[in-house]
N, CA, C and O atoms as a GROMACS GRO file, in nm:
protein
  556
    1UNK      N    1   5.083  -1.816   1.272
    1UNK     CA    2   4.952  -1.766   1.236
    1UNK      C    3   4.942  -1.615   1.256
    1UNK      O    4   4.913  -1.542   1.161
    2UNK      N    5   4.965  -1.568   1.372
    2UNK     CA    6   5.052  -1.441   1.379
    2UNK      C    7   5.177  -1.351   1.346
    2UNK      O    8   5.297  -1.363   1.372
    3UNK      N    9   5.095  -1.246   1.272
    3UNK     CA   10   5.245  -1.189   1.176
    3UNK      C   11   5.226  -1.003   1.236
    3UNK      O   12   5.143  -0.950   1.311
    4UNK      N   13   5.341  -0.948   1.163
    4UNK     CA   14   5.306  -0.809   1.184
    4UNK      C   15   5.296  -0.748   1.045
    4UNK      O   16   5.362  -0.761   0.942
    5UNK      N   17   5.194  -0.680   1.080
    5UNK     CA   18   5.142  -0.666   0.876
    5UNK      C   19   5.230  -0.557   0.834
    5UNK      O   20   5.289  -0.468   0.895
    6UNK      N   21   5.220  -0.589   0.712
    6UNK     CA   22   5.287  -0.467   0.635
    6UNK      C   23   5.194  -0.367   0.582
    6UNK      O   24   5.076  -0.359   0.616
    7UNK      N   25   5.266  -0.272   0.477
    7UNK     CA   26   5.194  -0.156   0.433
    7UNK      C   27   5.106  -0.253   0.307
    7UNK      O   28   5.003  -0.197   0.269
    8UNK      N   29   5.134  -0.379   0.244
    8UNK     CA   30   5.078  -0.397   0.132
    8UNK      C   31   4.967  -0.510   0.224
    8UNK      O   32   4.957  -0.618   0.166
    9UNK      N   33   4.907  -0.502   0.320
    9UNK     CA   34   4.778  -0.526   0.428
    9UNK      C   35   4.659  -0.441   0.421
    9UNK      O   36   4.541  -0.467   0.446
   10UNK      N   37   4.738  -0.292   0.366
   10UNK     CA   38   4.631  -0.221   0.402
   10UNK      C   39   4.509  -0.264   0.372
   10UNK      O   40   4.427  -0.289   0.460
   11UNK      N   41   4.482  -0.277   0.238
   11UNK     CA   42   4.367  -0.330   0.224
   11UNK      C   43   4.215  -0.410   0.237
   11UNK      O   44   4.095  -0.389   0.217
   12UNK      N   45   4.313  -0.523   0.289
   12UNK     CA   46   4.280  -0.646   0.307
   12UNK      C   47   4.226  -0.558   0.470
   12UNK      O   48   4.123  -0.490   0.471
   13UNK      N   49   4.301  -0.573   0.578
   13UNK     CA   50   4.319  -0.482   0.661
   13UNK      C   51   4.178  -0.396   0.693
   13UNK      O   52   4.099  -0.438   0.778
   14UNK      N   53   4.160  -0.312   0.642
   14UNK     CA   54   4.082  -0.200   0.664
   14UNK      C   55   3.949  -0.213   0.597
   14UNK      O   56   3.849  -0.148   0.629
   15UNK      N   57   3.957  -0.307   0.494
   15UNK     CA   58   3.799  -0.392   0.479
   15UNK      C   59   3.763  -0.480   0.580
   15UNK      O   60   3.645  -0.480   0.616
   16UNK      N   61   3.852  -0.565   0.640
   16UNK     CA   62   3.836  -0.629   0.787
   16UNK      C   63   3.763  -0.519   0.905
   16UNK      O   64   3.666  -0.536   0.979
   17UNK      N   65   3.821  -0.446   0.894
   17UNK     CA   66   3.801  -0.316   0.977
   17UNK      C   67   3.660  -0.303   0.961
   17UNK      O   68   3.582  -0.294   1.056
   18UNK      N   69   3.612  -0.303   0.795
   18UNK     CA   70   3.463  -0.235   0.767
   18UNK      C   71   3.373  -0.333   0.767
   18UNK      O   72   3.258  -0.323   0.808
   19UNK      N   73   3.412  -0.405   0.734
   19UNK     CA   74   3.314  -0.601   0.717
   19UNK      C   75   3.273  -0.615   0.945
   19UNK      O   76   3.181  -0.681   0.993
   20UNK      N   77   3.372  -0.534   1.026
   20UNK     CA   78   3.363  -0.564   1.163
   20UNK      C   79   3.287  -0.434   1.216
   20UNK      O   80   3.281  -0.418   1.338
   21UNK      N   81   3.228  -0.338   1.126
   21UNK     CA   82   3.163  -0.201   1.158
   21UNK      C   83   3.234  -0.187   1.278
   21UNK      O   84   3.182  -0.193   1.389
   22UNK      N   85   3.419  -0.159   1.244
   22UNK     CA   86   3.452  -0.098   1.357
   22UNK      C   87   3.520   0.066   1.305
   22UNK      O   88   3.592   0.139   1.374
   23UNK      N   89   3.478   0.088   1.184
   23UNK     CA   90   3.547   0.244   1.134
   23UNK      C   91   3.417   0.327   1.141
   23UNK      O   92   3.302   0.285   1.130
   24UNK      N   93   3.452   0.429   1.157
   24UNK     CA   94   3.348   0.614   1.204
   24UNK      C   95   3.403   0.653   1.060
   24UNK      O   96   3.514   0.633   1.010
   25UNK      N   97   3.303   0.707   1.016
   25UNK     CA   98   3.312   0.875   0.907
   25UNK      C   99   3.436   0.934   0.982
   25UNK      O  100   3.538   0.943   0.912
   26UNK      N  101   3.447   0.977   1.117
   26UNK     CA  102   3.541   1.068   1.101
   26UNK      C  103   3.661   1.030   1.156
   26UNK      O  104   3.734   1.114   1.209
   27UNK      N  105   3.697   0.874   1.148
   27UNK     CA  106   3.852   0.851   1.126
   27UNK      C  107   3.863   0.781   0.992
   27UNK      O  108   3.768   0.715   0.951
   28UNK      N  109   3.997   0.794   0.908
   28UNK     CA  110   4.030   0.796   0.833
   28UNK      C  111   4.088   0.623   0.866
   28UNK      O  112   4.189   0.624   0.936
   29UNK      N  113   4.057   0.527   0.839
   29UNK     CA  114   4.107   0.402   0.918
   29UNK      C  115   4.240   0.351   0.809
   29UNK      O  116   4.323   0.267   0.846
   30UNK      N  117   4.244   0.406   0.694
   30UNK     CA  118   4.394   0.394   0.596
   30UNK      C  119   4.479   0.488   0.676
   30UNK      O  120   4.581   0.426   0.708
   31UNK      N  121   4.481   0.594   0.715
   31UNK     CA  122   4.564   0.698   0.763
   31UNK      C  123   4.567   0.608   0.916
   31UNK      O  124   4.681   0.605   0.962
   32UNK      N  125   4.482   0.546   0.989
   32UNK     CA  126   4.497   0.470   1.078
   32UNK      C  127   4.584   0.380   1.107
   32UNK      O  128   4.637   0.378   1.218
   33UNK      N  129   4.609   0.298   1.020
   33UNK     CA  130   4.665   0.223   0.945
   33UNK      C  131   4.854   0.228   0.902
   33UNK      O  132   4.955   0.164   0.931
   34UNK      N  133   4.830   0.305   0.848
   34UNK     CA  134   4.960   0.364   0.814
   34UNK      C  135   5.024   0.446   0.900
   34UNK      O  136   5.135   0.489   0.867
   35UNK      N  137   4.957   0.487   1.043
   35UNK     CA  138   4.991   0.604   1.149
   35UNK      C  139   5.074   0.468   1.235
   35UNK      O  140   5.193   0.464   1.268
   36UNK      N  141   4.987   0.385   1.251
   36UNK     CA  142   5.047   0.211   1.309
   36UNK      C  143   5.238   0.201   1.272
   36UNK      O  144   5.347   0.217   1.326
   37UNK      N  145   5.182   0.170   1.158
   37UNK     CA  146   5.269   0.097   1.125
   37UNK      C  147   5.397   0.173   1.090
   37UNK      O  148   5.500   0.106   1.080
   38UNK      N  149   5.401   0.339   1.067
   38UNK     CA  150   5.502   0.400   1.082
   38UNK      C  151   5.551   0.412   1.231
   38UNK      O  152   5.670   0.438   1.249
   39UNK      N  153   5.465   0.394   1.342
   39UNK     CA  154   5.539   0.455   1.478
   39UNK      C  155   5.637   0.356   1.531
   39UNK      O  156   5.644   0.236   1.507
   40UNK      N  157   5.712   0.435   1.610
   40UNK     CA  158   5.799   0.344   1.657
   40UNK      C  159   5.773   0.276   1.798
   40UNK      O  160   5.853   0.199   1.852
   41UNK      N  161   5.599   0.331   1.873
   41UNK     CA  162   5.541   0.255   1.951
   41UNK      C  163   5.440   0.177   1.917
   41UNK      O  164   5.360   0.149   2.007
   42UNK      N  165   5.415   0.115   1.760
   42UNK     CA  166   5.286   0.076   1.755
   42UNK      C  167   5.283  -0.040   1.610
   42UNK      O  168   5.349  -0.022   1.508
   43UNK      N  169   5.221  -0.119   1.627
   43UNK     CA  170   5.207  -0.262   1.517
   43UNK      C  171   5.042  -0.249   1.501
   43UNK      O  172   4.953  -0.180   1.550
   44UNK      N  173   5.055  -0.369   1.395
   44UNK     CA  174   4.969  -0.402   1.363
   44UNK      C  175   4.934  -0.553   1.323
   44UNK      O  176   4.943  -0.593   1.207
   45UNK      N  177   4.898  -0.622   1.414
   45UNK     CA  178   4.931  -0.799   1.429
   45UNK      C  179   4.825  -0.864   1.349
   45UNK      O  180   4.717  -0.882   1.406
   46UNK      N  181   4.839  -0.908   1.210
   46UNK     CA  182   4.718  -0.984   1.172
   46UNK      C  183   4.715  -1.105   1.154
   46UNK      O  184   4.826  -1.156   1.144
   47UNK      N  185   4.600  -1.197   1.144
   47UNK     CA  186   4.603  -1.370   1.135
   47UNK      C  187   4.582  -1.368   0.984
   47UNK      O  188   4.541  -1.276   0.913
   48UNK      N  189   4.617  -1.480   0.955
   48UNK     CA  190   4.573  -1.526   0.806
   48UNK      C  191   4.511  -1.690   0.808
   48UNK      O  192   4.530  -1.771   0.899
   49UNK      N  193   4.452  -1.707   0.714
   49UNK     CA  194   4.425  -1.842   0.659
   49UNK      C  195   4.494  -1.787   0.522
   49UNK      O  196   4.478  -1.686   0.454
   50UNK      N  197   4.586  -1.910   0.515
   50UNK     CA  198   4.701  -1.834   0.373
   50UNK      C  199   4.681  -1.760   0.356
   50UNK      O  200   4.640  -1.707   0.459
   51UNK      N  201   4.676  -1.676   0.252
   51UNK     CA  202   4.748  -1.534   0.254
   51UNK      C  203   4.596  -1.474   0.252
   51UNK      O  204   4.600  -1.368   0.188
   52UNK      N  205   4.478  -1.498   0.292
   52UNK     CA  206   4.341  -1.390   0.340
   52UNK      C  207   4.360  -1.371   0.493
   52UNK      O  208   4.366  -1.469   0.566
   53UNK      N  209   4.373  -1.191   0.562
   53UNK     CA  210   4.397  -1.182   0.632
   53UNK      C  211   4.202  -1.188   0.665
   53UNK      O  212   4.103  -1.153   0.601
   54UNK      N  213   4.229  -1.255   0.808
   54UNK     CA  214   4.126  -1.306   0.883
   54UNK      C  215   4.103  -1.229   1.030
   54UNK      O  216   3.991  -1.219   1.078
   55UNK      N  217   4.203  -1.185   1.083
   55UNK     CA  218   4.176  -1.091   1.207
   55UNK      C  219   4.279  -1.025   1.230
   55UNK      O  220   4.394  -1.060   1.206
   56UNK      N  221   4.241  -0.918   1.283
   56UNK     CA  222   4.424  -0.781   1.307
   56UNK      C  223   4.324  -0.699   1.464
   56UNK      O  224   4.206  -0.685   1.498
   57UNK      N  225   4.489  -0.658   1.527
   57UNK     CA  226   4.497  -0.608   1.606
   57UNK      C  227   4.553  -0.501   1.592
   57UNK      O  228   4.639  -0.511   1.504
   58UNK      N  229   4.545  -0.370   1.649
   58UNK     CA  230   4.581  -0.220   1.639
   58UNK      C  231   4.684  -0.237   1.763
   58UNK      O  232   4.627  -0.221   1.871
   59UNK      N  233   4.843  -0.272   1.772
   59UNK     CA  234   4.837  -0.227   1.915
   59UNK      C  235   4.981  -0.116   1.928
   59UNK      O  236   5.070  -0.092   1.847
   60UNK      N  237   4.951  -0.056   2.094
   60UNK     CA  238   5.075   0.078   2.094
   60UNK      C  239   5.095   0.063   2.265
   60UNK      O  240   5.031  -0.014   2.338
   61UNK      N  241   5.193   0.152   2.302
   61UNK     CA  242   5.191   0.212   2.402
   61UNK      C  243   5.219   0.336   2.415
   61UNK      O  244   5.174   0.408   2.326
   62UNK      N  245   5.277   0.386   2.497
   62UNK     CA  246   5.291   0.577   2.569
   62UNK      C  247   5.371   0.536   2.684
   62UNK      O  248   5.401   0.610   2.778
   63UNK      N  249   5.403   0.411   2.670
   63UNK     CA  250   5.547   0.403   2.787
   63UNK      C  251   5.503   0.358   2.904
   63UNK      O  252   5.565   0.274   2.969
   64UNK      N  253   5.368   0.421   2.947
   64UNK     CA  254   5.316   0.356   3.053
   64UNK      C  255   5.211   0.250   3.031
   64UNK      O  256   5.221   0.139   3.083
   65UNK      N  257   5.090   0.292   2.939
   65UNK     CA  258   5.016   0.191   2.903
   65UNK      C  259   5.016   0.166   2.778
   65UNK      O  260   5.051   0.239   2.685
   66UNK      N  261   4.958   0.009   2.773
   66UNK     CA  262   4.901  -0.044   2.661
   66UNK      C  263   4.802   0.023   2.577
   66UNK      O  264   4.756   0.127   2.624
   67UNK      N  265   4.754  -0.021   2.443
   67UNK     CA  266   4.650   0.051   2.416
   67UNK      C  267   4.619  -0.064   2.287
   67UNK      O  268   4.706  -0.088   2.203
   68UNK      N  269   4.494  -0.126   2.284
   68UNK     CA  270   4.440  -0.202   2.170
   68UNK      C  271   4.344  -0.120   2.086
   68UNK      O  272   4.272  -0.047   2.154
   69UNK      N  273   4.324  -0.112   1.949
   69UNK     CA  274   4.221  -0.081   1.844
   69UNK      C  275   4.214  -0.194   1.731
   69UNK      O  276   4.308  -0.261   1.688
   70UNK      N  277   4.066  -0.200   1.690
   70UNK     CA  278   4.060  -0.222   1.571
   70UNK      C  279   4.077  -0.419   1.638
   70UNK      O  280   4.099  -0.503   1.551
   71UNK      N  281   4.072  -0.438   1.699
   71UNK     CA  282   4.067  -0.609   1.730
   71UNK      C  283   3.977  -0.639   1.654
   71UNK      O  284   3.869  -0.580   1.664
   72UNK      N  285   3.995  -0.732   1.567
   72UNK     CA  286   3.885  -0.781   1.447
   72UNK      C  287   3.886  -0.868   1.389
   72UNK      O  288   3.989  -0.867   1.322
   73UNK      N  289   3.809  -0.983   1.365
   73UNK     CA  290   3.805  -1.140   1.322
   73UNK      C  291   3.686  -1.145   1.232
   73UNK      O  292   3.576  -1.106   1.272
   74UNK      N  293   3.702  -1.187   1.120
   74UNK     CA  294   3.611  -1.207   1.019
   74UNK      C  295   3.460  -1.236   1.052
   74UNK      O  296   3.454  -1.331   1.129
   75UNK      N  297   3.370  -1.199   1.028
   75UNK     CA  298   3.240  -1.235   1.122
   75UNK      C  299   3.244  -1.427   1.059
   75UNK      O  300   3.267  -1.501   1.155
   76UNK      N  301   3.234  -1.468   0.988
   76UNK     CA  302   3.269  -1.625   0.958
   76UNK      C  303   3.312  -1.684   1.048
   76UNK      O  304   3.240  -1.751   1.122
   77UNK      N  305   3.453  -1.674   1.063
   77UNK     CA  306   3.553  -1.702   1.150
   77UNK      C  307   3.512  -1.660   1.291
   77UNK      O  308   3.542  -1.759   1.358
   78UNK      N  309   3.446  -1.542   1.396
   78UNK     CA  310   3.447  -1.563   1.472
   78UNK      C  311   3.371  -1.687   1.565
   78UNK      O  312   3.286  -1.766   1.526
   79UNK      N  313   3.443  -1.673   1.727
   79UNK     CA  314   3.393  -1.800   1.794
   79UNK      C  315   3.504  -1.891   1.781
   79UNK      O  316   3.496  -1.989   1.856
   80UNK      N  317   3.596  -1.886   1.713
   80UNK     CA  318   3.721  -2.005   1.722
   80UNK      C  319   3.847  -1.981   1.762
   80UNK      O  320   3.942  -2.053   1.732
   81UNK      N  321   3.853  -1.875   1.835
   81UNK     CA  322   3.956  -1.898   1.914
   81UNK      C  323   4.052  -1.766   1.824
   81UNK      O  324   4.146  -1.734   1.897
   82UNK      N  325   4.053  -1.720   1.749
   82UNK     CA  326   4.127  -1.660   1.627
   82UNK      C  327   4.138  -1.479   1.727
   82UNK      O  328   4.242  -1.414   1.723
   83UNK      N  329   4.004  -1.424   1.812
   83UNK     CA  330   4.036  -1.332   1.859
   83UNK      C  331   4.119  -1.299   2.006
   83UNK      O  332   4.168  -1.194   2.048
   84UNK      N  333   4.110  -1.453   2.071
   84UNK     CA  334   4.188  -1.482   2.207
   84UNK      C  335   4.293  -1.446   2.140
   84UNK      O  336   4.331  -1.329   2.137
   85UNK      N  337   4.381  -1.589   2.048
   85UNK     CA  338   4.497  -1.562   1.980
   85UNK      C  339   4.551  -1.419   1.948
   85UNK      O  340   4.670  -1.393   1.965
   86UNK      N  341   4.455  -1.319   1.899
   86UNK     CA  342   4.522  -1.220   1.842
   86UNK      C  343   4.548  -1.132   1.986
   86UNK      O  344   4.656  -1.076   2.004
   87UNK      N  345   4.434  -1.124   2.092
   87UNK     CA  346   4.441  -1.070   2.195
   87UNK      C  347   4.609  -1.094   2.263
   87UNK      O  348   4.708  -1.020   2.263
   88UNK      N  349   4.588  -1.228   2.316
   88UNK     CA  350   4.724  -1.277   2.368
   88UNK      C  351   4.856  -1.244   2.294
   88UNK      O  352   4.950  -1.205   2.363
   89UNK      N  353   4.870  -1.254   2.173
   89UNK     CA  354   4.932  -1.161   2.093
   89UNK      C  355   4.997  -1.020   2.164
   89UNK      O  356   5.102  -1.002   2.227
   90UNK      N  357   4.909  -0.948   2.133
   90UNK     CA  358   4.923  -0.805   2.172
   90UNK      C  359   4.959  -0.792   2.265
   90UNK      O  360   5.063  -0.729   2.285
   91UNK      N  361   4.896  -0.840   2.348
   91UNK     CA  362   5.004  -0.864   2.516
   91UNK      C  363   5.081  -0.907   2.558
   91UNK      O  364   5.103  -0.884   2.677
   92UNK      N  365   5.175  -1.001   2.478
   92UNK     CA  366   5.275  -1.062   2.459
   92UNK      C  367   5.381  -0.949   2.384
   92UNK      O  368   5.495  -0.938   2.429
   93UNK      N  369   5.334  -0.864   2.261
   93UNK     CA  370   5.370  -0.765   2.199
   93UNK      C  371   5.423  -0.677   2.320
   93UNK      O  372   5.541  -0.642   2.324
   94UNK      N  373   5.330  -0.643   2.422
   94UNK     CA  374   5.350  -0.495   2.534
   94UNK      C  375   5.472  -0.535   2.647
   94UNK      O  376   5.552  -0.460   2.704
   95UNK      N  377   5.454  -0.698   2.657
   95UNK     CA  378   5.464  -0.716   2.768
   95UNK      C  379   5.655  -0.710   2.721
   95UNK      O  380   5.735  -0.646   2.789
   96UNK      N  381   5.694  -0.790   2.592
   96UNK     CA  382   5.851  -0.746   2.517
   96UNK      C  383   5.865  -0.620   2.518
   96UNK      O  384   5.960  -0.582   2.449
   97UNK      N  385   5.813  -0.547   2.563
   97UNK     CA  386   5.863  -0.371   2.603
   97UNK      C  387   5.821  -0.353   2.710
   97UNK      O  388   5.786  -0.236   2.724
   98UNK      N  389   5.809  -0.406   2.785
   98UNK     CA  390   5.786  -0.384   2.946
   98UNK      C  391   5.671  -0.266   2.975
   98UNK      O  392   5.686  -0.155   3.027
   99UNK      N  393   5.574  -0.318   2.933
   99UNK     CA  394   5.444  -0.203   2.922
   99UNK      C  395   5.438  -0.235   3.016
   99UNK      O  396   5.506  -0.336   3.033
  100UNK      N  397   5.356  -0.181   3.152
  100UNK     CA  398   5.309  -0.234   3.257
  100UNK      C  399   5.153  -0.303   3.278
  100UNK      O  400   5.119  -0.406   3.337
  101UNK      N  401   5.064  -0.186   3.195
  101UNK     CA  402   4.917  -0.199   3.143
  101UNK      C  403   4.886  -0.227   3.038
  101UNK      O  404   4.961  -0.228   2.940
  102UNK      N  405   4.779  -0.254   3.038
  102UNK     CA  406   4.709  -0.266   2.883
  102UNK      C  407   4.551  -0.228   2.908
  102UNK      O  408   4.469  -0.286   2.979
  103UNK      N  409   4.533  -0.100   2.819
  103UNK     CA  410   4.389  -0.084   2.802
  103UNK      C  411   4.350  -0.081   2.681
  103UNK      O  412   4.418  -0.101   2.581
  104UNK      N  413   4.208  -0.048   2.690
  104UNK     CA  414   4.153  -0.041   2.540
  104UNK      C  415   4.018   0.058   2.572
  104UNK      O  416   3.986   0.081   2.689
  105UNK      N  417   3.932   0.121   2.443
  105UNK     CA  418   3.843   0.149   2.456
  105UNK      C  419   3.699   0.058   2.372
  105UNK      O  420   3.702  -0.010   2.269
  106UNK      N  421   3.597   0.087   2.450
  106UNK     CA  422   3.476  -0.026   2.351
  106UNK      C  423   3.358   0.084   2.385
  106UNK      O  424   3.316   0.129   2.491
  107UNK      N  425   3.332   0.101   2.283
  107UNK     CA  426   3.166   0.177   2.246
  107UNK      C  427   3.066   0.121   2.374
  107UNK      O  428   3.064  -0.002   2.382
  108UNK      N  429   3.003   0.177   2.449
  108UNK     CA  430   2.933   0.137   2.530
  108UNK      C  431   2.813   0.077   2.516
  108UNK      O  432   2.741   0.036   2.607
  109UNK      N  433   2.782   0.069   2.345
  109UNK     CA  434   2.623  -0.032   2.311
  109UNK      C  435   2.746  -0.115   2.192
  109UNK      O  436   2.720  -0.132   2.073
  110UNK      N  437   2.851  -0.149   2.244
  110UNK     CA  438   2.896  -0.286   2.148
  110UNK      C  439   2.884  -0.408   2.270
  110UNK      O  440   2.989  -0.436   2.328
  111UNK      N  441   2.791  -0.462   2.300
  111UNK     CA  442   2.767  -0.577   2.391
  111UNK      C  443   2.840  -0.693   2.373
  111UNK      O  444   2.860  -0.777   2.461
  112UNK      N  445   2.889  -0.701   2.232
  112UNK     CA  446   2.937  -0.825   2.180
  112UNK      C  447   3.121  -0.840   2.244
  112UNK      O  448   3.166  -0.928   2.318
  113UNK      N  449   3.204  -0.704   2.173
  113UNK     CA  450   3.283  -0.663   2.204
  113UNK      C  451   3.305  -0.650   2.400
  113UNK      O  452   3.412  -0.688   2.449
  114UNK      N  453   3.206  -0.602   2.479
  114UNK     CA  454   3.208  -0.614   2.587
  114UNK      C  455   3.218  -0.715   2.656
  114UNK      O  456   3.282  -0.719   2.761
  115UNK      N  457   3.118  -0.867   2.578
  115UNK     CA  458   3.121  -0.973   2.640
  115UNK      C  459   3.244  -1.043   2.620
  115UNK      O  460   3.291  -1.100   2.718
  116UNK      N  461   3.309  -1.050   2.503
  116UNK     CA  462   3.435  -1.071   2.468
  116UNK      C  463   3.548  -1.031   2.591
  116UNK      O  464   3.591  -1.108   2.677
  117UNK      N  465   3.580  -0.902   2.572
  117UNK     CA  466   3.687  -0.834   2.687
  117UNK      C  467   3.658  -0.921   2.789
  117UNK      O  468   3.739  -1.010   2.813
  118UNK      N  469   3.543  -0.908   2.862
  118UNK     CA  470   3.512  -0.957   2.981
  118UNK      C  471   3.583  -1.181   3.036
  118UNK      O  472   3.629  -1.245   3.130
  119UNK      N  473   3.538  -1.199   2.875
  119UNK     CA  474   3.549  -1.367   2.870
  119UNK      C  475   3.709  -1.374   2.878
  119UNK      O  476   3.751  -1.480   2.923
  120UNK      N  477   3.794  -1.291   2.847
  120UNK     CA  478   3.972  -1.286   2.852
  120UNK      C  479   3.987  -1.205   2.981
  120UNK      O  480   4.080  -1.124   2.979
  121UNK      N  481   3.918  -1.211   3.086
  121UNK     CA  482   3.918  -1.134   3.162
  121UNK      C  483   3.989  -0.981   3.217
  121UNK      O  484   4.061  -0.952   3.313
  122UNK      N  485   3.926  -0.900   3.098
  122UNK     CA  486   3.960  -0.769   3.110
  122UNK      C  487   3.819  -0.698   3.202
  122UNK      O  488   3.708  -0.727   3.159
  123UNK      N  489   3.830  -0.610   3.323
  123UNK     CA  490   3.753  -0.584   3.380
  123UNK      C  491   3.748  -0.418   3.392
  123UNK      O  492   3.851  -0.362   3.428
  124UNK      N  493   3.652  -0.354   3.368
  124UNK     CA  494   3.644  -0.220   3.380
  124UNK      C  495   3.620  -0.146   3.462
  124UNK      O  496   3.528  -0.136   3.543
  125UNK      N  497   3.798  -0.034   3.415
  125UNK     CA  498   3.801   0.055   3.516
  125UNK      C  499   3.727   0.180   3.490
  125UNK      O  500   3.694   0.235   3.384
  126UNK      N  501   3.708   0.215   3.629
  126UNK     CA  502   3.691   0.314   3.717
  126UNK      C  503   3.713   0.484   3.639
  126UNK      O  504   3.735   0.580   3.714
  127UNK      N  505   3.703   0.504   3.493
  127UNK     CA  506   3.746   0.624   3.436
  127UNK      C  507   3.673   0.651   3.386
  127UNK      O  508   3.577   0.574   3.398
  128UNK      N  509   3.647   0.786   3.283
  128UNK     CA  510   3.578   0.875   3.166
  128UNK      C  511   3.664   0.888   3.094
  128UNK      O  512   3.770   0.941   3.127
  129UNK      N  513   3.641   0.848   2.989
  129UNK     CA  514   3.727   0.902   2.844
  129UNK      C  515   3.693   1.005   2.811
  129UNK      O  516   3.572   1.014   2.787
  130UNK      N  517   3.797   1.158   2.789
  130UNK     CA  518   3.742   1.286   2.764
  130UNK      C  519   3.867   1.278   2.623
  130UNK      O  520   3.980   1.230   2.608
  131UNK      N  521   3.768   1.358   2.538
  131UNK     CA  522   3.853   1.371   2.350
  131UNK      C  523   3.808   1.495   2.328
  131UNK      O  524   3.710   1.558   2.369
  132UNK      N  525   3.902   1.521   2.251
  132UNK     CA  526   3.860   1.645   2.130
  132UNK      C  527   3.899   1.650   2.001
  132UNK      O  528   4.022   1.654   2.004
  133UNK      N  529   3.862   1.652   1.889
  133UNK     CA  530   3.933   1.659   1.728
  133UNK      C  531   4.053   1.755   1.709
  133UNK      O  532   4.006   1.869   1.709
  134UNK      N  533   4.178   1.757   1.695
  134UNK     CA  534   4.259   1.840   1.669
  134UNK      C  535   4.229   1.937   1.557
  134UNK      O  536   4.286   2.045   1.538
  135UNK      N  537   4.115   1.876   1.474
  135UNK     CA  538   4.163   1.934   1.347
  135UNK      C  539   4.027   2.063   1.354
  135UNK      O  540   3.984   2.116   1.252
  136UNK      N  541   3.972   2.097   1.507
  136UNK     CA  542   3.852   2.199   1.516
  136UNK      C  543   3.930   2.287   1.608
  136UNK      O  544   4.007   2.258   1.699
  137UNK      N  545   3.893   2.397   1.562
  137UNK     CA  546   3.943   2.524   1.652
  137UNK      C  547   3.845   2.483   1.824
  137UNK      O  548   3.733   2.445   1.857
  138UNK      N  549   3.965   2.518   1.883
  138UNK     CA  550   3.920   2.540   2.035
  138UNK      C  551   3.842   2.606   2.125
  138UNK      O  552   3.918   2.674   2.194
  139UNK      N  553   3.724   2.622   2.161
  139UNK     CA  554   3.617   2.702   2.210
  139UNK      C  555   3.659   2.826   2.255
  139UNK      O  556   3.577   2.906   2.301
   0.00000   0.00000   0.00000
């Protein structure tokens, strides 16, 4: 039920992405997409019901940690078990490269997404996420 998608996913893929209001204006979630699936730390794990992809996982590491994006199950389909699966997945993915961690980030008013993490018992740490856009000159 679990595969690692290819480049001819995108599609399918990144409407999953938009049908799950998990893409921003200012990421490019095809260039997302294709940034995946070229690295040599990073997949992209999706489910199918025959060949309609039904839920995908973003996942990578940096040697030390894990890192999930883009976890996403058809709004239909969710509730059956299809986003555990893809979860366990991915960590199964980190754990064949001897990741030690696994994190992720979640929007702090996605409640749904929060209650989720929490029910696979992922518990939150203790940090601030600090970013900047590469593509803006530096103050």
């Amino acid at each position: 039920m679990i595969a690692a998608a290819t480049p001819d996913d995108a599609a399918a893929v990144v409407a999953l992405w938009q049908r799950c209001e998990l893409t921003r204006p200012w990421n490019d979630p095809h260039a997302d997409f294709m940034r995946a699936l070229s690295g040599a730390t990073s997949t992209i794990l999706i489910a199918r019901d025959d060949a309609a992809v039904i839920g995908s996982v973003m996942v990578g590491h940096d040697g030390h940690r894990g890192w999930l994006y883009y976890l996403a199950v058809a709004p239909e389909r969710q509730g059956k078990g299809i986003g555990r699966t893809l979860f366990a997945a991915a960590e199964d993915w980190l754990r064949a490269l001897a990741v030690p961690k696994l994190q992720l980030m979640v929007r702090s008013d996605n409640a749904a997404a929060l209650d989720f993490y929490d029910a696979v018992g992922l518990i939150r740490q203790d940090v601030v996420v600090l970013g900047r856009f590469l593509t803006e000159p530096v103050p």
